[in-house]
C-alpha positions, 0 to 999 in steps of 0.5 A, spaced: 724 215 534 719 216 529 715 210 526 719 208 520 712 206 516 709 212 516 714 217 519 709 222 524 708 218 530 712 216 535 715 209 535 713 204 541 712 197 537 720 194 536 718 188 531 725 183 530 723 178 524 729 174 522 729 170 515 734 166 511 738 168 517 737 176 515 735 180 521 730 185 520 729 191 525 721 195 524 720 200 529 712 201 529 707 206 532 701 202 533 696 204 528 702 200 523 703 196 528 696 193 528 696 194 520 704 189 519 701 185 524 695 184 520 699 182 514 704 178 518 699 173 521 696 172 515 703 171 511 703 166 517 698 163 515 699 163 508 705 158 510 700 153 513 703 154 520 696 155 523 697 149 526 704 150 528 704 147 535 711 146 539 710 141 543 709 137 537 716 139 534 719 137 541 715 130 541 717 129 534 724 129 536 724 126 542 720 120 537 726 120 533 733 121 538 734 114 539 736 114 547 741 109 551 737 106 555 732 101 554 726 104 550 721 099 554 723 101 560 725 108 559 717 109 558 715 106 564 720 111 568 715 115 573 716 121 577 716 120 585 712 127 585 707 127 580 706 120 577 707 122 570 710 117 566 715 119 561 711 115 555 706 121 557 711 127 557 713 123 550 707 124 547 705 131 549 713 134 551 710 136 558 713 135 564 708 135 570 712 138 575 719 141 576 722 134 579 720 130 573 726 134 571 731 131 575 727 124 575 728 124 567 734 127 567 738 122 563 732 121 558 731 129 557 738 131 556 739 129 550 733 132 547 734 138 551 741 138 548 739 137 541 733 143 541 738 148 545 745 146 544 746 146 551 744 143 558 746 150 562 741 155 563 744 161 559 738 167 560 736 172 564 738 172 572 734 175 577 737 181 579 742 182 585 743 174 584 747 176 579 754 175 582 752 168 586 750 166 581 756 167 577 760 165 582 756 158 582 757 157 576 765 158 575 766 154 582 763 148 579 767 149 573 773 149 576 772 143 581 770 140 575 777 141 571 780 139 579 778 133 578 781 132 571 787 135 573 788 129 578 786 124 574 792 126 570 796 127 575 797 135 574 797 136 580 801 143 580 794 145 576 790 142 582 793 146 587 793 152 582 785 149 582 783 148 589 786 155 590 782 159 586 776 155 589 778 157 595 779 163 593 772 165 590 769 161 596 772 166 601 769 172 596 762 170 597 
């Protein structure tokens, strides 16, 4: 694919920019790659964004979601494995280790849920743990469906349920 700004090289940089919700695709050799990306940056910095810090954005939404659990006390809430205090993720939207996820659990999914749309990991996934990963997923699901259809006493769709969970757990 020939570079679309000056159509004599070989394109080897995609650039993906969307505005306005408008996606725009440019497919660049390097020297005008380093010519847009000189005029991107400094169009960047004509928007004030040279200060632009993530970790800010999700502070500022962790500071204004309101939580259901006692503030006073949600900010107390440490982490058994590093010690980090959840005021301290709340001012700098960093978590210490990976347990503190599971120990800010009920603090962090609604932010989580609020910044991503879900709480479920929905990206890449190791090759060849693709379809443990899937098969994972879909049994979780349906024991969760299983559940509901017992407490509505469905209990034709429970069995139908419990049969495809059986099912899949034979196929892994």
């Amino acid at each position: 694919m020939l570079c679309d700004n000056c159509h004599n090289k070989e394109a080897n940089v995609h650039l993906v920019q969307i505005v306005n919700g408008q996606k725009k695709e440019s497919h660049l050799c390097e020297a005008c790659s380093k010519e847009k990306g000189e005029e991107l940056f400094n169009s960047v910095m004509d928007f004030g964004l040279e200060q632009f810090d993530f970790s800010n954005i999700i502070s500022g939404l962790i500071s204004l979601m309101g939580h259901n659990v006692d503030e006073d006390v949600a900010l107390e809430n440490e982490c058994s494995n590093c010690g980090m205090k959840y005021s301290e993720f709340k001012k700098t939207a960093l978590l210490g280790c990976d347990r503190c996820y599971e120990n800010f659990n009920e603090l962090l999914q609604p932010v989580i849920r609020r910044v991503q749309g879900k709480v479920e990991h929905t990206g890449k996934i190791p090759n060849g743990e693709r379809a443990e990963y899937v098969n994972k997923r879909k049994i979780i699901k349906l024991k969760e469906e299983l559940q509901q259809s017992i407490a509505l006493e469905e209990f034709e769709r429970a069995a139908k349920l419990r049969d495809e969970i059986k099912k899949i757990q034979n196929e892994v």
